[in-house]
N, C-alpha and C positions, 0 to 999 in steps of 0.2 A: 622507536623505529617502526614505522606503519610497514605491516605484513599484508593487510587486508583493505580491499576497496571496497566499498557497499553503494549501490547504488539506487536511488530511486528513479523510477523511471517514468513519467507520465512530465512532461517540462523540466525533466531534468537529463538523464542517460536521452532522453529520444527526444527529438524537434517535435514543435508545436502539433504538426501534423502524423503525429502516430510513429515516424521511421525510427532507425536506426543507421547511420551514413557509414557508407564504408569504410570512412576516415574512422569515427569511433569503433566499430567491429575492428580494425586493423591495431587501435591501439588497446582493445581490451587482450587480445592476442596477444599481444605482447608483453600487457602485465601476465599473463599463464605462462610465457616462456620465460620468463623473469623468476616465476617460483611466488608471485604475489596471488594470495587469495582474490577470485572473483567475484564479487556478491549481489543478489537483487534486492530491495524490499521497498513493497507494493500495497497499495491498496485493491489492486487488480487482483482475479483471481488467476489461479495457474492456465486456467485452459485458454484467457485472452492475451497470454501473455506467450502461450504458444502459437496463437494464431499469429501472432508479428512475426513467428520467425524467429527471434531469438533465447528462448528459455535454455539452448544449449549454450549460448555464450558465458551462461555462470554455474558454477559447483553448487550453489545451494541458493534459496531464496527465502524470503518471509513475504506470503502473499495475503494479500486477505487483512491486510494491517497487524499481522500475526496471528490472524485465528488461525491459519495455516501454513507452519514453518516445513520448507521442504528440503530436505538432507538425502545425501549420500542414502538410499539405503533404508532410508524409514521418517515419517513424518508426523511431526509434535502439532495436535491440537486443541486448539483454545475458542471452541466453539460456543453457543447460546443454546441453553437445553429448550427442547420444545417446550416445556411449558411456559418458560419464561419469553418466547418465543410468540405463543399464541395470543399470551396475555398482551405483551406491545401490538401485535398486529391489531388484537383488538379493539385497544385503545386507539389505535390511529384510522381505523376504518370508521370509528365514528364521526371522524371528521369530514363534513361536507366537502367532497374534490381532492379526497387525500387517492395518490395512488402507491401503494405497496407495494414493494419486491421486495424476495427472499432468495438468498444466492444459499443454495444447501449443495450437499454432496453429489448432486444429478445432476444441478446445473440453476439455471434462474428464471424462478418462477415469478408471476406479476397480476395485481389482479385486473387491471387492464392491460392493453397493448401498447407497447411503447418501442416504436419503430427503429431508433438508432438501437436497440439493445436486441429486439427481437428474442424476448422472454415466451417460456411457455405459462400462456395466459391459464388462470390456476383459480376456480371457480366455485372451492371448498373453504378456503379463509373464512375464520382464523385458524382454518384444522390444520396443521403444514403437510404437504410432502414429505413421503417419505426419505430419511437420510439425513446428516449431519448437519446442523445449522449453522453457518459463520457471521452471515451478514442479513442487518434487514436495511432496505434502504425507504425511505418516504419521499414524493414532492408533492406539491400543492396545499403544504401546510404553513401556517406559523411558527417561530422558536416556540412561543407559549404552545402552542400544542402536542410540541413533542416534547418538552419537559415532562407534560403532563402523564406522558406515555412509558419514560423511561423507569426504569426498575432498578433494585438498591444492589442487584449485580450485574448491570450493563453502564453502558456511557453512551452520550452522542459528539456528532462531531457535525457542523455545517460545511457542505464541500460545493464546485459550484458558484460562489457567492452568495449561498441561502437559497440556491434554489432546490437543493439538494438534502438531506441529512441522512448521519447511518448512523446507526448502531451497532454497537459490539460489546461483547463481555467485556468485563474488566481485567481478566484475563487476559485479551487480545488488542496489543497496541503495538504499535512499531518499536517502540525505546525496549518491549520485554522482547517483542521476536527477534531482536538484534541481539540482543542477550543470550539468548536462548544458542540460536543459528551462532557465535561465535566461540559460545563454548565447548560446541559440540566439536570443535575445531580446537581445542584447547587455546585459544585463545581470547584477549578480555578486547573490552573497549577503548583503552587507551591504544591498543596498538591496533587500529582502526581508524580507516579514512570513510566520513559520511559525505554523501553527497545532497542535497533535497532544496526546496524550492516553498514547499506548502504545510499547513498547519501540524501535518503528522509527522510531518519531517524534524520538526523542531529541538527538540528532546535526542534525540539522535547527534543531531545536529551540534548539539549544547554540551553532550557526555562523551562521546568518543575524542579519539586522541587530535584529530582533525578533524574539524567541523569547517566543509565548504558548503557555500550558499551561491542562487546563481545568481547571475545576476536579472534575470527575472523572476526571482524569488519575492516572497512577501516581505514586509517591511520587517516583522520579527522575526524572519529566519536569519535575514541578514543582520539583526543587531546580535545575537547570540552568536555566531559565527567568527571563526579565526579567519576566514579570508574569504573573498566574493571570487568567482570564477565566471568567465562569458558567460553571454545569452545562451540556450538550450538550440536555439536553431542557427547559432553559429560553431555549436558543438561544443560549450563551455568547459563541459567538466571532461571530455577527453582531451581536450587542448589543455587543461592545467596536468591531466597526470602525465602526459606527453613533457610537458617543461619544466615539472615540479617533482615528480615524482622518477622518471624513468632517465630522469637527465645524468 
């Protein structure tokens, strides 16, 4: 019996272009009046995820891929200590055209300017800002050269198409934040519906009691997957808990 929804949200819970439809906010509402858990998890961090407007539409979230699981009340993290920190950045600054950001606990710093994110440009690298470390991110590099960069307690992940990569502890991935965020709920995985579209989603995807994939998802979300649900921008996965779930 699925108690709990979890959603991702970047082409999955929200259309291509950032929203949230009022069709979906109407039926996430109605899973809360139902008595069914609400859930977010993200690679986002919390503060962009308040600027949409909706971080009140769920009880708990895993942001950050899990470095930072946000509950009721108190928040479990799974961040990248700065040393192991300075070391990657430094490794990647070596790269001719690499540009650097680091999302820490004050917000996200960059060692250049990058206008869609509008980071504070941070001109001490590899020394960090002061405050929690969750995420580094890199572009203008090769896979070879961020192999080269990661460390024996971080991972990467290509986001983007490769134009992108992040790092995170090993600590912090979406399949442990879901874990994490459902137990504190007394509840497991099986009795959890996942929603997702993208590489991080997967594992989620794969282990929870329902695994929907959208249907503009990647081609291995959707083969892991117990059932495909619409496009993201014709509201997929509120349209299935509408007829699958609340029916």
């Amino acid at each position: 019996m699925i108690k709990a929804l979890i959603f991702d949200l970047d082409n999955t819970l929200l259309r291509s272009d950032k929203s949230l439809s009022a069709y979906s906010r109407g039926v996430l509402r109605r899973c809360r009046e139902r008595g069914l858990r609400v859930f977010a998890a993200s690679a986002r961090p919390e503060r962009t995820i308040r600027e949409f407007g909706i971080f009140e539409e769920f009880e708990a979230l895993v942001t950050l891929n899990g470095a930072r699981v946000v509950l009721p009340g108190r928040v479990l993290l799974n961040g990248i200590s700065a040393r192991t920190g300075e070391i990657i950045v430094s490794r990647l600054l070596g790269v001719p055209g690499a540009v650097v950001s680091v999302e820490m606990s004050g917000g996200l710093y960059a060692s250049a300017p990058i206008p869609e994110w509008n980071p504070t440009v941070w001109g001490s690298f590899p020394t960090l800002p002061a405050g929690e470390l969750y995420k580094i991110l890199v572009s203008g590099v090769a896979e070879p050269d961020v192999r080269r960069a990661v460390t024996e307690d971080t991972y990467f992940t290509a986001i983007e198409g490769g134009k992108l990569y992040q790092f995170m502890s090993r600590a912090a991935a979406k399949r442990h934040g879901v874990r994490e965020l459902l137990a504190a709920f007394g509840l497991t995985p099986e009795e959890a519906a996942y929603f997702g579209d993208d590489w991080d989603d997967l594992e989620p995807v794969r282990t929870c009691g329902l695994g929907v994939a959208m249907a503009n998802a990647i081609p291995e979300v959707k083969a892991v997957a117990d059932v495909v649900a619409g496009h993201c921008d014709e509201d997929g996965a509120a349209r299935f808990v509408e007829e699958k779930i609340l029916c």
